[in-house]
C-alpha positions, 0 to 999 in steps of 0.5 A, a space after each residue: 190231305 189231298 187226294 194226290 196225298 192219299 194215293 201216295 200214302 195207299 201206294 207206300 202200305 201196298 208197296 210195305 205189304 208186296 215187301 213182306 210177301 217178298 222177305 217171308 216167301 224168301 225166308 220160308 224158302 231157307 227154312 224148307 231147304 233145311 227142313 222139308 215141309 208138306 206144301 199144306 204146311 209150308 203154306 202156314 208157315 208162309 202165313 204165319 211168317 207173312 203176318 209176323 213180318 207184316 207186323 213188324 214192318 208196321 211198327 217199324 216203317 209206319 212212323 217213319 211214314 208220318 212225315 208224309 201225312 
């Protein structure tokens, strides 16, 4: 694999894991307009949201990525 292929591949697992932060920060915020959370709460909540979608991403989008490598 070529140096140029490896940015390619580093740059698609950043732009996966900007999209995750992106989806959790919004579906956090649906949650809280329903049910308000203290800030040291919320920013669990962000986490755990974060990780699960970051998880899920992985499974999903990596394979989809192979074709590349």
């Amino acid at each position: 694999m070529s140096f140029r292929e490896k940015i390619s591949v580093l740059g698609m697992y950043l732009a996966l894991l900007a999209g995750s932060m992106t989806y959790s920060v919004i579906i956090v915020w649906c949650f809280v307009q329903v049910i308000p959370l203290e800030v040291v709460h919320r920013r669990i909540l962000v986490g755990v949201v974060y990780l699960f979608v970051v998880v899920l991403a992985v499974r999903f989008y990596i394979p989809k990525f192979r074709k590349y490598w």
